[in-house]
mmCIF file as Biopython writes it, N, C-alpha, C and O atoms, coordinates in Angstrom:
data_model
#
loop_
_atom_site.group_PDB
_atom_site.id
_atom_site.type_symbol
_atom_site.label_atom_id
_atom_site.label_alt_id
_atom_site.label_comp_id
_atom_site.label_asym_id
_atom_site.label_entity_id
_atom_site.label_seq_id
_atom_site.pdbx_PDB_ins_code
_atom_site.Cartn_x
_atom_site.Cartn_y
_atom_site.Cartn_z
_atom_site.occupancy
_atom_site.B_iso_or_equiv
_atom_site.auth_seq_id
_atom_site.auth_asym_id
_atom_site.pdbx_PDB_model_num
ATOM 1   N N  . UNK A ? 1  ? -7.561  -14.881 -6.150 1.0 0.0 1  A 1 
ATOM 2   C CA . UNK A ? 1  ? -8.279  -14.151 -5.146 1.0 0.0 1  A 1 
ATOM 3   C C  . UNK A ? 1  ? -7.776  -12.707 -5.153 1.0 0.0 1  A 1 
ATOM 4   O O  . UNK A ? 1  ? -6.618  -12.315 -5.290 1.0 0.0 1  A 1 
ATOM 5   N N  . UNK A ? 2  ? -8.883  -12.008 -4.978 1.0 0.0 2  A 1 
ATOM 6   C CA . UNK A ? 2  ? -8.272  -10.064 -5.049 1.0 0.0 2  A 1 
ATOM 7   C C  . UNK A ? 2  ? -9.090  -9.951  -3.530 1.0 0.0 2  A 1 
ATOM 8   O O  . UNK A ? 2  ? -10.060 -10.469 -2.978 1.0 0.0 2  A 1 
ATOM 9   N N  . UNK A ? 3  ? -8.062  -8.951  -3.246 1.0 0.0 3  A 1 
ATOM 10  C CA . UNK A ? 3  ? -8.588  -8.232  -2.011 1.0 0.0 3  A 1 
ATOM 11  C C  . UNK A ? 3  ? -7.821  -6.731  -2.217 1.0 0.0 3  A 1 
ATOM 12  O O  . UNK A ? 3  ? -6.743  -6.248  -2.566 1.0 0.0 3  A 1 
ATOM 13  N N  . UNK A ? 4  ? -9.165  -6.353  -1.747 1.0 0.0 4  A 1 
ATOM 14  C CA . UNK A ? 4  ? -8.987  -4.814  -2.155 1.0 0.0 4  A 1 
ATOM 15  C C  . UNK A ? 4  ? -9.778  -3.464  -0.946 1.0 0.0 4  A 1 
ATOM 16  O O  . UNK A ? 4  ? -10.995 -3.282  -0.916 1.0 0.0 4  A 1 
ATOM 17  N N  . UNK A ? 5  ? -8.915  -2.778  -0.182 1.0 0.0 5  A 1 
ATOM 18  C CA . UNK A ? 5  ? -9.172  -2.185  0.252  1.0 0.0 5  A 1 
ATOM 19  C C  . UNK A ? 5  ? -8.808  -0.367  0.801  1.0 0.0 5  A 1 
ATOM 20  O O  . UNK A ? 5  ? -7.674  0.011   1.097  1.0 0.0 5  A 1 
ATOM 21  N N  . UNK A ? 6  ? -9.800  0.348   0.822  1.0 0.0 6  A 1 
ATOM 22  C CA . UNK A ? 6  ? -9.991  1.906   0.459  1.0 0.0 6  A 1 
ATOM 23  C C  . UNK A ? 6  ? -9.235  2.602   1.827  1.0 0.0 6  A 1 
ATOM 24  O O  . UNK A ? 6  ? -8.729  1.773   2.583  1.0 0.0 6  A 1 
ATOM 25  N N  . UNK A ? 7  ? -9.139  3.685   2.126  1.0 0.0 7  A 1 
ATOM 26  C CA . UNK A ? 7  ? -8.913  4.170   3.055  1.0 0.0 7  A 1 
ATOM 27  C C  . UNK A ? 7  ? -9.454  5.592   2.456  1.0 0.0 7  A 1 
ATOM 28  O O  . UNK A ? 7  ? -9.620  5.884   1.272  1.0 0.0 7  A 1 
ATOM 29  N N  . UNK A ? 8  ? -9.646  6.268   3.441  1.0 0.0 8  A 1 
ATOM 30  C CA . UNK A ? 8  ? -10.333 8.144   3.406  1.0 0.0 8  A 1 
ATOM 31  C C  . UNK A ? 8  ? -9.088  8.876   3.924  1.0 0.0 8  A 1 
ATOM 32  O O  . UNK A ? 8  ? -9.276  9.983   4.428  1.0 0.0 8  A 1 
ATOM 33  N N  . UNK A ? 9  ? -7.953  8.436   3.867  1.0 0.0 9  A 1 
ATOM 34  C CA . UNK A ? 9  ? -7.332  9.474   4.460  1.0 0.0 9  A 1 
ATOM 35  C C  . UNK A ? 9  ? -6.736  10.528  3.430  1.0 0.0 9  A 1 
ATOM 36  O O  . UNK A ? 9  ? -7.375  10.683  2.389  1.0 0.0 9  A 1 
ATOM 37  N N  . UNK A ? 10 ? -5.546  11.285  3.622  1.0 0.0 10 A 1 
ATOM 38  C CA . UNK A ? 10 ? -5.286  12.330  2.895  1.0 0.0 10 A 1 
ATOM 39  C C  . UNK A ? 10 ? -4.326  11.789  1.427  1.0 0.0 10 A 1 
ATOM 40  O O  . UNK A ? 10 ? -3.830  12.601  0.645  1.0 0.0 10 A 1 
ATOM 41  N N  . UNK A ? 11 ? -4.239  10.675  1.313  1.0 0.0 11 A 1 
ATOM 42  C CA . UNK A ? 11 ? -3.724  10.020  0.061  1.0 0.0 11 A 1 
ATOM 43  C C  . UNK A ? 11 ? -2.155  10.172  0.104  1.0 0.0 11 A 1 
ATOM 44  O O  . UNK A ? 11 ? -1.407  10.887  0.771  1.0 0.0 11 A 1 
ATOM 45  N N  . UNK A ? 12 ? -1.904  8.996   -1.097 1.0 0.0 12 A 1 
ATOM 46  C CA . UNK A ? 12 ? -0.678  9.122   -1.273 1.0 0.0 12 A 1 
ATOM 47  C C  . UNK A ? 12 ? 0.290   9.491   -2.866 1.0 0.0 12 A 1 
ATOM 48  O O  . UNK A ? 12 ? 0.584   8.693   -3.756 1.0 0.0 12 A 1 
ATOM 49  N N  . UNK A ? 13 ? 0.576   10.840  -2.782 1.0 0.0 13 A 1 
ATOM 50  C CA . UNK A ? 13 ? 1.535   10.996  -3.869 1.0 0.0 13 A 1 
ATOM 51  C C  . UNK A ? 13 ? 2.279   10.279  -4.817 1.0 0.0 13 A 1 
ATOM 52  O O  . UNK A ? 13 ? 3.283   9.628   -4.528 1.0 0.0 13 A 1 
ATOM 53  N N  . UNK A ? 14 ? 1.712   10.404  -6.170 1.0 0.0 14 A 1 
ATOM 54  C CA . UNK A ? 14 ? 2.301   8.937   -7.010 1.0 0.0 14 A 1 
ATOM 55  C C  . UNK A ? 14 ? 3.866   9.183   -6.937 1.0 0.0 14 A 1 
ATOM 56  O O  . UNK A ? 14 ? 4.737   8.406   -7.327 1.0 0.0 14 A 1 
ATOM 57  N N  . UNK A ? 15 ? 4.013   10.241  -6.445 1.0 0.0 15 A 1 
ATOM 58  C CA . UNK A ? 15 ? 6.291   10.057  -6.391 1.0 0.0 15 A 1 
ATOM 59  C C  . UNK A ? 15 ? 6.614   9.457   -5.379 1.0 0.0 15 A 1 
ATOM 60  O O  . UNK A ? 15 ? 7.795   9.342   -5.052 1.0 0.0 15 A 1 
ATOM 61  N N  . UNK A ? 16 ? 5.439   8.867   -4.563 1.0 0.0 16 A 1 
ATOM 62  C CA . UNK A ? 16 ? 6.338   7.880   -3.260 1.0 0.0 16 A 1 
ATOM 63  C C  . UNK A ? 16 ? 5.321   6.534   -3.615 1.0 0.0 16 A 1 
ATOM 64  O O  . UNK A ? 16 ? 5.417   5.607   -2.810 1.0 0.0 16 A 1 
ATOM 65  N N  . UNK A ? 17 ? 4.337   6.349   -4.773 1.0 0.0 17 A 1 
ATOM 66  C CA . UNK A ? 17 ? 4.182   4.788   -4.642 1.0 0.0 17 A 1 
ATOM 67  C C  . UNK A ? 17 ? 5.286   3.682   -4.412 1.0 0.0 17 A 1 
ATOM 68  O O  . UNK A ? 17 ? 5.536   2.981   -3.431 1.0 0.0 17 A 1 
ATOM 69  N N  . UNK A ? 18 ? 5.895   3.781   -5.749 1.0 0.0 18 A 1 
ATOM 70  C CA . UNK A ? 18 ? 7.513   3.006   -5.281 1.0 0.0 18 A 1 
ATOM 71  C C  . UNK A ? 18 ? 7.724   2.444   -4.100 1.0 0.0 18 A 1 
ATOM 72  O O  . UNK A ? 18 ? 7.723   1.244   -3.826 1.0 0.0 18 A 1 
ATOM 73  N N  . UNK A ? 19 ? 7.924   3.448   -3.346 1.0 0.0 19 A 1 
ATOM 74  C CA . UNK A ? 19 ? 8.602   3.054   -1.985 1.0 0.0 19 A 1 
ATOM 75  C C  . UNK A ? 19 ? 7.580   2.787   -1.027 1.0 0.0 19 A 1 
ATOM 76  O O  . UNK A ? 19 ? 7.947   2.158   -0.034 1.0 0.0 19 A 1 
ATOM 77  N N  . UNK A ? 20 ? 6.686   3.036   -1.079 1.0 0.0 20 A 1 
ATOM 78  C CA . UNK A ? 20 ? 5.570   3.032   0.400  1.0 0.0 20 A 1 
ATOM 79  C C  . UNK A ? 20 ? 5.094   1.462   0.831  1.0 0.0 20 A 1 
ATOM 80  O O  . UNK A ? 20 ? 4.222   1.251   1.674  1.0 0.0 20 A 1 
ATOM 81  N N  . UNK A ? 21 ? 5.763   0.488   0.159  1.0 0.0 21 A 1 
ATOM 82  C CA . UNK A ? 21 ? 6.078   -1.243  1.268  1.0 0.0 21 A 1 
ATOM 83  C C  . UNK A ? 21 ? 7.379   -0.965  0.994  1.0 0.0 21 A 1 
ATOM 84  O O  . UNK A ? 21 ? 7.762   -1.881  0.267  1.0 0.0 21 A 1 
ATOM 85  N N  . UNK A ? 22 ? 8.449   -0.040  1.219  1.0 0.0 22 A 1 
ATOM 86  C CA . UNK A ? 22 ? 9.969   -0.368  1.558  1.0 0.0 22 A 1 
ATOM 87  C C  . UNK A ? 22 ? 9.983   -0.328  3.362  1.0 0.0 22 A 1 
ATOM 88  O O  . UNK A ? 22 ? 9.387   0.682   3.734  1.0 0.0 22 A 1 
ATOM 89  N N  . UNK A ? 23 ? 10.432  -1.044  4.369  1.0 0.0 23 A 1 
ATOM 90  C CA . UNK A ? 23 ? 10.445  -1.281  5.236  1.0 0.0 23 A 1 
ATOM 91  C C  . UNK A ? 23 ? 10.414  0.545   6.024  1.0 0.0 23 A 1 
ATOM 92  O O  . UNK A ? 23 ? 11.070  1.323   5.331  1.0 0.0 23 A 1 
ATOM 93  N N  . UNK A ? 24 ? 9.983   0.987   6.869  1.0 0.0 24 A 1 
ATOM 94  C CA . UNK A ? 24 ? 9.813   1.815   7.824  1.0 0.0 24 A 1 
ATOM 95  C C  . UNK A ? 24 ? 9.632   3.343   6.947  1.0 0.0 24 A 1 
ATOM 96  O O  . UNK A ? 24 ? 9.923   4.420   7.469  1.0 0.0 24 A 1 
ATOM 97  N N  . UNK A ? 25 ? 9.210   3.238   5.822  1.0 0.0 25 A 1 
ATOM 98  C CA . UNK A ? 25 ? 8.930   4.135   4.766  1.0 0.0 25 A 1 
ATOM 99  C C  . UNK A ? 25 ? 7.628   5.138   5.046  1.0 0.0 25 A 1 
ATOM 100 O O  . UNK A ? 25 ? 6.544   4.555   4.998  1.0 0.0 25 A 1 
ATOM 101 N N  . UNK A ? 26 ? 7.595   6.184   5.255  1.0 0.0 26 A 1 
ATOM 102 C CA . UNK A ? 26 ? 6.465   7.236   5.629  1.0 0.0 26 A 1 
ATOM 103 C C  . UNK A ? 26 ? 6.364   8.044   4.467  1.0 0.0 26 A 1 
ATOM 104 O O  . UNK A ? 26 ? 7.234   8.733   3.935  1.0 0.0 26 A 1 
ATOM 105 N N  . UNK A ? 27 ? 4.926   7.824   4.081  1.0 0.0 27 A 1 
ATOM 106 C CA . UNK A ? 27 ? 5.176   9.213   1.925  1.0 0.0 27 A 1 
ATOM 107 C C  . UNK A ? 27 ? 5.145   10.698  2.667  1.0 0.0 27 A 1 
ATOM 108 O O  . UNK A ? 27 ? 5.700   11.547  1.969  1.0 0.0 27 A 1 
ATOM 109 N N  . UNK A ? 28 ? 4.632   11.198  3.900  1.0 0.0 28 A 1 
ATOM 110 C CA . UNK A ? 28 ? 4.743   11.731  4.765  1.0 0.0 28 A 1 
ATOM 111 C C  . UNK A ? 28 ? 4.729   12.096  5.836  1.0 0.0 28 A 1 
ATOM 112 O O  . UNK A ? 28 ? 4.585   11.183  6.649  1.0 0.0 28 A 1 
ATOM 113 N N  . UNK A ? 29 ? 4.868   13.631  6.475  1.0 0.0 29 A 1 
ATOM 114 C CA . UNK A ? 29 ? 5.002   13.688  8.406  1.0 0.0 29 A 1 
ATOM 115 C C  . UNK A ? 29 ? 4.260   13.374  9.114  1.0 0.0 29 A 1 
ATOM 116 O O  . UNK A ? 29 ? 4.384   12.883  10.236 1.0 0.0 29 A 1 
ATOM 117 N N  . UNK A ? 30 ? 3.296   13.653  8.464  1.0 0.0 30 A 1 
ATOM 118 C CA . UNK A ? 30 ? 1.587   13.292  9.150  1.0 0.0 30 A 1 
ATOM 119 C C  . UNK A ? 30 ? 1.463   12.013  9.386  1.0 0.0 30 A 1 
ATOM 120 O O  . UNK A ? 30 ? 0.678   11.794  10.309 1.0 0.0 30 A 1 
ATOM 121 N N  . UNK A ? 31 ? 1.902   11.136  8.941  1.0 0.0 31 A 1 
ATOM 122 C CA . UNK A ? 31 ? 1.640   9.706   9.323  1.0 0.0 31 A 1 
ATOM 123 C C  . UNK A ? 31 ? 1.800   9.322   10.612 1.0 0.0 31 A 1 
ATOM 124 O O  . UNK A ? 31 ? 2.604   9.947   11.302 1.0 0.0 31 A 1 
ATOM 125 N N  . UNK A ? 32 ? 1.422   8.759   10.897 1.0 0.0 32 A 1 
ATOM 126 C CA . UNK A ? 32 ? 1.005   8.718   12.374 1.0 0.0 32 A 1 
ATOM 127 C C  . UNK A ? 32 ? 1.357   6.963   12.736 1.0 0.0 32 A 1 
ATOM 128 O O  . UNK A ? 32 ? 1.148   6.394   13.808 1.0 0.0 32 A 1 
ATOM 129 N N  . UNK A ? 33 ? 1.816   6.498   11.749 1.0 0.0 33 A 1 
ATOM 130 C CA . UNK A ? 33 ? 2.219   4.827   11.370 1.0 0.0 33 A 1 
ATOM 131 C C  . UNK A ? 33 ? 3.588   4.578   12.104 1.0 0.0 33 A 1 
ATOM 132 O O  . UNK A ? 33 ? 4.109   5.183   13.041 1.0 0.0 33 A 1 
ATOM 133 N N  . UNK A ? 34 ? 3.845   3.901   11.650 1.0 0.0 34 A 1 
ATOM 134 C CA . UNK A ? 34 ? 5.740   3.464   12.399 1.0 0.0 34 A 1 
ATOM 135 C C  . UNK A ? 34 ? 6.084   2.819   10.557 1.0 0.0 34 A 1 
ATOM 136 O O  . UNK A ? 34 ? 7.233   2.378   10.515 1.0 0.0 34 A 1 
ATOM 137 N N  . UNK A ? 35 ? 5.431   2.714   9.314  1.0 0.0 35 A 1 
ATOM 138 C CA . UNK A ? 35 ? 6.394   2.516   7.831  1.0 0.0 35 A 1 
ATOM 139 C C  . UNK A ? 35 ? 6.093   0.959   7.629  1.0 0.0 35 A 1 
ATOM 140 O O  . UNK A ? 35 ? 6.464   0.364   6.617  1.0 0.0 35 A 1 
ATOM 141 N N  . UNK A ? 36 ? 5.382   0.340   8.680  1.0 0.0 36 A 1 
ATOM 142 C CA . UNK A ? 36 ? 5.557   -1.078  8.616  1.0 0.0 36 A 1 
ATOM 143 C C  . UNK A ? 36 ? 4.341   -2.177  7.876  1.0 0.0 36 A 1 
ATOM 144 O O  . UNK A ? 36 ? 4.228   -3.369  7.589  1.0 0.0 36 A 1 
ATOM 145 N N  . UNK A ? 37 ? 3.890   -1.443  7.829  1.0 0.0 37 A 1 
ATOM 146 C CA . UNK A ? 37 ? 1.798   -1.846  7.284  1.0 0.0 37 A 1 
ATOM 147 C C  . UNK A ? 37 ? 2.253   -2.284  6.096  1.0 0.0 37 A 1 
ATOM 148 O O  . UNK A ? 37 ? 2.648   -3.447  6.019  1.0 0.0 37 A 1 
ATOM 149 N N  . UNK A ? 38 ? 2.275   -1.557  5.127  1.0 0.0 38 A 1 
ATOM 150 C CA . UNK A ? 38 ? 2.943   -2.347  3.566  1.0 0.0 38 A 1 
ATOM 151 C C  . UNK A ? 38 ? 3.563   -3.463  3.334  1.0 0.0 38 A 1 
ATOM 152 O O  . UNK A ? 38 ? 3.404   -4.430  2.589  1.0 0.0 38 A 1 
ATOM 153 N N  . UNK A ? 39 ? 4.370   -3.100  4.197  1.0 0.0 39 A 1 
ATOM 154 C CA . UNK A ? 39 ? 5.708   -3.459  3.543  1.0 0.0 39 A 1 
ATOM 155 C C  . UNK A ? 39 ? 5.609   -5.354  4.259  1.0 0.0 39 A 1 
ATOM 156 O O  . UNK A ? 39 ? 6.069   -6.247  3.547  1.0 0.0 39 A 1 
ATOM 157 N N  . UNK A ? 40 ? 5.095   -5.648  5.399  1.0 0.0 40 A 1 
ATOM 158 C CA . UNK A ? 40 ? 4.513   -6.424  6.456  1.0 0.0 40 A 1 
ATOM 159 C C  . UNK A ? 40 ? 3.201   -7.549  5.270  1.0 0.0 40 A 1 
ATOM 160 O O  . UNK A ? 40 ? 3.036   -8.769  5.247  1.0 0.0 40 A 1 
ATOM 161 N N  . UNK A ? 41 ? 2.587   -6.542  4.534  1.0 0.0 41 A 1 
ATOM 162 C CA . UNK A ? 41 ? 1.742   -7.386  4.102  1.0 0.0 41 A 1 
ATOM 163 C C  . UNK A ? 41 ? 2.209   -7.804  2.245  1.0 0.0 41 A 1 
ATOM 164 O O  . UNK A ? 41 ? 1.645   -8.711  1.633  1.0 0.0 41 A 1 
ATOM 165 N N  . UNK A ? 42 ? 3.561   -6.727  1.494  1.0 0.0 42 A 1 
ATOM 166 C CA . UNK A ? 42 ? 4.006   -7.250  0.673  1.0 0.0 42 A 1 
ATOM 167 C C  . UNK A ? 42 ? 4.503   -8.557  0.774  1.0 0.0 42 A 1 
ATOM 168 O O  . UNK A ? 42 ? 3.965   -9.510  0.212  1.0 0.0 42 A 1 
ATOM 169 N N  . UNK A ? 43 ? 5.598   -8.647  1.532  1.0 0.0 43 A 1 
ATOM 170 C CA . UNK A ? 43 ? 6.423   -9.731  1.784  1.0 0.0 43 A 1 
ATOM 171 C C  . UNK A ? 43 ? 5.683   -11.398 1.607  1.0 0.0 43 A 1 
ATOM 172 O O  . UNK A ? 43 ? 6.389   -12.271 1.102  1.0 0.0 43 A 1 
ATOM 173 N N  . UNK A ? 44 ? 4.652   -11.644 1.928  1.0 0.0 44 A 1 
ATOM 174 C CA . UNK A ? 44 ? 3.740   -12.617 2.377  1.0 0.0 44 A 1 
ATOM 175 C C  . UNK A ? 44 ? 3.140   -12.677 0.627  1.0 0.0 44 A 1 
ATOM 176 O O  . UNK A ? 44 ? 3.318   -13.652 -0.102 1.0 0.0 44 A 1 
ATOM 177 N N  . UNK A ? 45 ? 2.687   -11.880 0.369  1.0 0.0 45 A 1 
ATOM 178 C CA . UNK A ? 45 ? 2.435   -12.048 -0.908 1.0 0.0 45 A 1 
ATOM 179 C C  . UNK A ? 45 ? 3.249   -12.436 -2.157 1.0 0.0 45 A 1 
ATOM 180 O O  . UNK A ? 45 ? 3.020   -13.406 -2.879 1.0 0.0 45 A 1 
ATOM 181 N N  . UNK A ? 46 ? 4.140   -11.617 -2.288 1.0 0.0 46 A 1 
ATOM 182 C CA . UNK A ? 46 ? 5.419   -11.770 -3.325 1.0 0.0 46 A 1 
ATOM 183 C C  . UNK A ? 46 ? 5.439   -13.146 -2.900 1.0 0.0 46 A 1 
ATOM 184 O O  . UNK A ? 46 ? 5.229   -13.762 -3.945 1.0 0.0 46 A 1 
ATOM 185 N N  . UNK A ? 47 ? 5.608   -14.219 -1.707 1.0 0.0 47 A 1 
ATOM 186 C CA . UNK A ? 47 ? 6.045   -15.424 -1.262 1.0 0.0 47 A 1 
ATOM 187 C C  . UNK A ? 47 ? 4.829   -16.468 -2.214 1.0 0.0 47 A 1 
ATOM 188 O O  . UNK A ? 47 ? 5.059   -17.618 -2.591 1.0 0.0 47 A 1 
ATOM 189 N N  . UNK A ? 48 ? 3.569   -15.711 -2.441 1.0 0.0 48 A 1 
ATOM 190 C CA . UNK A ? 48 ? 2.659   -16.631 -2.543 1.0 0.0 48 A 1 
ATOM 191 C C  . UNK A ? 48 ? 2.388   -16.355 -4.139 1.0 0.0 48 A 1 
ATOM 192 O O  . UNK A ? 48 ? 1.334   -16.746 -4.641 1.0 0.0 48 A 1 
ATOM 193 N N  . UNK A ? 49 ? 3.374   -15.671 -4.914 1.0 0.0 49 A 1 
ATOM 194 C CA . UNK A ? 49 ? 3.608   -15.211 -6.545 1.0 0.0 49 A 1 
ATOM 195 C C  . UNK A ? 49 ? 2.047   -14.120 -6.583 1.0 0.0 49 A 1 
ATOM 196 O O  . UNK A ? 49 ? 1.274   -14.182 -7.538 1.0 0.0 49 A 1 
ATOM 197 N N  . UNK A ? 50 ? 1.847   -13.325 -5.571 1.0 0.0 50 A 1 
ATOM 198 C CA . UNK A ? 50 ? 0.775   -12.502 -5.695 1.0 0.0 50 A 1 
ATOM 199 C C  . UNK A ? 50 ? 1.374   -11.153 -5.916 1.0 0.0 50 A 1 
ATOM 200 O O  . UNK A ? 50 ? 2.598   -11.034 -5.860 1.0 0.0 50 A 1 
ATOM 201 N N  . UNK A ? 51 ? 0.566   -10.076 -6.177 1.0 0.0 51 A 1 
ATOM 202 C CA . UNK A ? 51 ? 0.838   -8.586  -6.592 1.0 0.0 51 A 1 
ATOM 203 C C  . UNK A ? 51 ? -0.065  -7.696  -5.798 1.0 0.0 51 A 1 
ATOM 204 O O  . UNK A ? 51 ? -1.247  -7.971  -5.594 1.0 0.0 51 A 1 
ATOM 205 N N  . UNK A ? 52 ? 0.458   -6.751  -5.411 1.0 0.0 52 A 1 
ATOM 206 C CA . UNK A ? 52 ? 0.330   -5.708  -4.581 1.0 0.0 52 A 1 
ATOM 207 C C  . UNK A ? 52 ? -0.382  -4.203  -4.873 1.0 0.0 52 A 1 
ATOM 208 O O  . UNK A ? 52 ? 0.192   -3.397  -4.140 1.0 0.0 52 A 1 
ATOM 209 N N  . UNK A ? 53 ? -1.089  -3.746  -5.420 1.0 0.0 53 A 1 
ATOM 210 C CA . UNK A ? 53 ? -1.122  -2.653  -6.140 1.0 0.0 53 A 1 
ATOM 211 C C  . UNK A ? 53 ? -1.797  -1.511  -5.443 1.0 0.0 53 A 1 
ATOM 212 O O  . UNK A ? 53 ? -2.746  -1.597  -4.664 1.0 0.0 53 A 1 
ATOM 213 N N  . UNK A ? 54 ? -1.032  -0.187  -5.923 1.0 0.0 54 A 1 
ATOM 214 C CA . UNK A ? 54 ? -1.459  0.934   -5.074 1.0 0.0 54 A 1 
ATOM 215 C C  . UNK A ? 54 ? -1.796  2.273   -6.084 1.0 0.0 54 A 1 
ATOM 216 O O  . UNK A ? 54 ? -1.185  2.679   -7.073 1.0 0.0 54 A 1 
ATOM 217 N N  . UNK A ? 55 ? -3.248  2.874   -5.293 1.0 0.0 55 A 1 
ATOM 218 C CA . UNK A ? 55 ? -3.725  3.289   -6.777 1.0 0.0 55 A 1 
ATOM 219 C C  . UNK A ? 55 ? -3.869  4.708   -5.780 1.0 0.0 55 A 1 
ATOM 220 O O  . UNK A ? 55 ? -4.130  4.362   -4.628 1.0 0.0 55 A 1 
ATOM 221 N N  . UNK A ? 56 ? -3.773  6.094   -5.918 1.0 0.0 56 A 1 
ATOM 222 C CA . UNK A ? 56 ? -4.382  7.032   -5.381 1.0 0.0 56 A 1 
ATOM 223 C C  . UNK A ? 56 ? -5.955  7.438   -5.868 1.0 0.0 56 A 1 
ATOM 224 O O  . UNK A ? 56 ? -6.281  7.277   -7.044 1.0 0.0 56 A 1 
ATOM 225 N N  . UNK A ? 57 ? -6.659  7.838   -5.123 1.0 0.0 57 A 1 
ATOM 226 C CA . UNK A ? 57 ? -8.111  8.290   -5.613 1.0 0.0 57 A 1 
ATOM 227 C C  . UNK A ? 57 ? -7.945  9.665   -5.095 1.0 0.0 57 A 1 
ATOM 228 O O  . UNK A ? 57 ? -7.346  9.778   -4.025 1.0 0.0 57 A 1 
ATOM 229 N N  . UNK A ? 58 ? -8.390  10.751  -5.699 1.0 0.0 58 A 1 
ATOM 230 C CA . UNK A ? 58 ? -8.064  12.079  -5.686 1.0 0.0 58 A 1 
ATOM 231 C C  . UNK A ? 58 ? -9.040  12.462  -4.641 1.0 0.0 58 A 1 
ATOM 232 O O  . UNK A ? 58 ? -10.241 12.215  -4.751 1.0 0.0 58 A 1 
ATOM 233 N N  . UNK A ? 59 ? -8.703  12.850  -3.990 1.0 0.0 59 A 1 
ATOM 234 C CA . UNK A ? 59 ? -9.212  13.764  -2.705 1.0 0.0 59 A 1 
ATOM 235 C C  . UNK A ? 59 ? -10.769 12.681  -2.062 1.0 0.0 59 A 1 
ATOM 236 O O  . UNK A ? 59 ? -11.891 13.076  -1.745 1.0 0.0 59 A 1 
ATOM 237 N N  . UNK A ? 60 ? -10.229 11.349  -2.071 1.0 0.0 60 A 1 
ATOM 238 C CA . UNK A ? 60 ? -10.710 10.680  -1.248 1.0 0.0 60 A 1 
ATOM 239 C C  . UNK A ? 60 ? -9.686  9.678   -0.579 1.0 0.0 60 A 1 
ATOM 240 O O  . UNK A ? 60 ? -10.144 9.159   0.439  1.0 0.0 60 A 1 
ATOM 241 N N  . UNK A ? 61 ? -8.773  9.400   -0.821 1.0 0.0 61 A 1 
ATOM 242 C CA . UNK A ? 61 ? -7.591  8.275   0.043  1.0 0.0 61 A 1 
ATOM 243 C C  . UNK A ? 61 ? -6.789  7.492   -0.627 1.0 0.0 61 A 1 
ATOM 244 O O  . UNK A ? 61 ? -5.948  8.167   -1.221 1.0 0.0 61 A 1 
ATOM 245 N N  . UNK A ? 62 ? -6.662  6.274   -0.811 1.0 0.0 62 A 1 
ATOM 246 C CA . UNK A ? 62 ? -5.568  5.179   -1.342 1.0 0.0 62 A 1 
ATOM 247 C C  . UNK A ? 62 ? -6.228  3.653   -1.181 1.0 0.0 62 A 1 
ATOM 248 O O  . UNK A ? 62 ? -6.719  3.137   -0.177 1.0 0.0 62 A 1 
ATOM 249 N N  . UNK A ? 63 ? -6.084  3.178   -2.368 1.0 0.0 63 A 1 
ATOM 250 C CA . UNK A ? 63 ? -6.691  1.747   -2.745 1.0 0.0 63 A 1 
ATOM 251 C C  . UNK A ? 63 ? -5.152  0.866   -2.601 1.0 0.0 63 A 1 
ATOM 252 O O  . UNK A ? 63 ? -4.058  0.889   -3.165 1.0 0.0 63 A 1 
ATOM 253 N N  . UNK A ? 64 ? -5.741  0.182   -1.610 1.0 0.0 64 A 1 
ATOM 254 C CA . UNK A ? 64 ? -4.527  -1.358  -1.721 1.0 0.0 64 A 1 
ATOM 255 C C  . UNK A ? 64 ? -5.027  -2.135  -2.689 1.0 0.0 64 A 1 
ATOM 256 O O  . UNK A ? 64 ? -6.180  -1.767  -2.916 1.0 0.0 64 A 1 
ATOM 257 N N  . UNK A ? 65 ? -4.684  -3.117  -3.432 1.0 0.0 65 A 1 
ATOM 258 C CA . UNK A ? 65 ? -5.457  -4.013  -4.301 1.0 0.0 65 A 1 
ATOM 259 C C  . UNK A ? 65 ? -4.479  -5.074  -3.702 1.0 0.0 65 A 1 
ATOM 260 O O  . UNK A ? 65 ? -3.399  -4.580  -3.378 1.0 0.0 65 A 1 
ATOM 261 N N  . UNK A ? 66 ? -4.605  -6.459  -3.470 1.0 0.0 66 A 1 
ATOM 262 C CA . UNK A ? 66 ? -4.311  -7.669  -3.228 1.0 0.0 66 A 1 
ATOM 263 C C  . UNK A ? 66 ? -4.390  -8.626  -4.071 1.0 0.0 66 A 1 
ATOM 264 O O  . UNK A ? 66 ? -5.451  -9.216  -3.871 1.0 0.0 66 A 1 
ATOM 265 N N  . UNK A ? 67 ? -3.616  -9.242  -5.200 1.0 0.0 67 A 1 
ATOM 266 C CA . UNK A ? 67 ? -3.916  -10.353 -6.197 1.0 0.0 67 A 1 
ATOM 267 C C  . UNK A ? 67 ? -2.996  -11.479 -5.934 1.0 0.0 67 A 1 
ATOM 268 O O  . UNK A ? 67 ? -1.827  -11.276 -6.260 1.0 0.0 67 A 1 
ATOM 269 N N  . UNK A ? 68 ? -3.352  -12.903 -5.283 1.0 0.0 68 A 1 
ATOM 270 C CA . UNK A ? 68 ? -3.022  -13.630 -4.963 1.0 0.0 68 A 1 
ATOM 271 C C  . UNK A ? 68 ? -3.989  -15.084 -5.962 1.0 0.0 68 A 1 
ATOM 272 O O  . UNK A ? 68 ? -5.193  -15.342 -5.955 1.0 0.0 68 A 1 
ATOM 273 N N  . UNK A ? 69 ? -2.796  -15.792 -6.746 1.0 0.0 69 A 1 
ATOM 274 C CA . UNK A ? 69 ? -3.071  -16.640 -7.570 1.0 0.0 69 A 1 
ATOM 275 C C  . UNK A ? 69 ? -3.965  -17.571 -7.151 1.0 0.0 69 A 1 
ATOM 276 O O  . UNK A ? 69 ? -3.855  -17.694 -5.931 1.0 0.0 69 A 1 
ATOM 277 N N  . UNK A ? 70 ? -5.008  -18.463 -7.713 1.0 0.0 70 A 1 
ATOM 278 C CA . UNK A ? 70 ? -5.581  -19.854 -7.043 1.0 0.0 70 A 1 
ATOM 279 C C  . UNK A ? 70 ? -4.455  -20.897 -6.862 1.0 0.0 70 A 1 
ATOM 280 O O  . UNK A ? 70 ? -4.706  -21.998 -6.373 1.0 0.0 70 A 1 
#
């Protein structure tokens, strides 16, 4: 199963993919988050041998991708 979803906001810099599901992690100031969204929905996955993937789209936002095995 994939689940995959877009956001419009101001994107995220491939020098903080890495880290952006490390627990209370902001790629920047503007975030308006508390760091916990990622990192909240990695955990659950890795548990279920699924993969996480984070893609920037240029001057439209950030793709989560969700791949969770049958």
């Amino acid at each position: 199963m994939t689940i995959t979803v877009r956001d419009n906001g101001i994107g995220i810099d491939q020098e903080y993919m890495n880290h952006i599901s490390e627990m209370y992690y902001k790629a920047n100031e503007r975030s308006t988050g508390d760091g916990l969204g990622l990192y909240l929905v990695r955990k659950p996955v890795e548990k279920l041998n699924g993969a996480l993937e984070l893609k920037k789209i240029l001057k439209v936002g950030t793709e989560v991708k969700i791949t969770i095995p049958n």
